[in-house]
N, C-alpha and C positions, 0 to 999 in steps of 0.2 A: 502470499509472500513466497521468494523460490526458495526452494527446498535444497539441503543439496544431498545426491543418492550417493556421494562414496565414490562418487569414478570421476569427479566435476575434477580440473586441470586447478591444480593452485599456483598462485601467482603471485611473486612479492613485489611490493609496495613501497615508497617512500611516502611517509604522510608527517605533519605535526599535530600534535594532539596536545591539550593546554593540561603543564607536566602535574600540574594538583591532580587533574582525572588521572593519570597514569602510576601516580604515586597513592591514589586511590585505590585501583583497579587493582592494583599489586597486591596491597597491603588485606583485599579482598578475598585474594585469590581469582580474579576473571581473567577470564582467557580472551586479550584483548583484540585479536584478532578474529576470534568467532563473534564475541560482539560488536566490532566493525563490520563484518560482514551481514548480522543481523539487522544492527543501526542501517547499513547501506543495502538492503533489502528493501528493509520499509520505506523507506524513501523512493525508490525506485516504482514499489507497488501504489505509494502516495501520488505520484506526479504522473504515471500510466493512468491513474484513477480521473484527476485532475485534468487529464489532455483528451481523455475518453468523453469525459464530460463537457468539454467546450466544444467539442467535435461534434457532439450531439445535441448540444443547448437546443437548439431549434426544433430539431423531434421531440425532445422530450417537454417543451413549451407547448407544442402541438400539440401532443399526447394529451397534456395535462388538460389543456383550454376544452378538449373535446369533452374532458370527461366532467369537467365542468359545465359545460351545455348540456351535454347528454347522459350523464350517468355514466356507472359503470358499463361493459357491455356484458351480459349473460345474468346482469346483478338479480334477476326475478327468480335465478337458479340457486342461488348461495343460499348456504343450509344454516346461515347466523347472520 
């Protein structure tokens, strides 16, 4: 997930948020805007993960089938 180190540019936002969560969040004490930026982090590392993975389906289908015919590779090495 990114991180942020203290020097990242902030940036405001117009957003709607459904006002029971905001009227939640408050009543919490959350700092709605670090958990927006948290919530929209993950997401972003979510669907990087998700487009990484369709981009590779095919190698890693391959990868799999191999080791499925053949084994692991070096597997006569492993210590368990």
């Amino acid at each position: 997930m990114l991180q942020s180190n203290g020097k990242s540019q902030r940036k405001s936002v117009n957003t709607s948020i459904d006002s029971r969560l905001i009227e939640e969040a408050k009543a919490l004490g959350i700092n709605m805007s670090r958990a927006a930026e948290q919530g929209i982090a993950k997401a972003i590392s979510a669907e990087k993960t998700r487009r990484w993975q369709e981009e590779n389906k095919a190698a890693l289908e391959s990868s799999n089938e191999y080791v499925k015919r053949n084994g692991l590779p070096l597997a006569k090495y492993r210590l368990f």
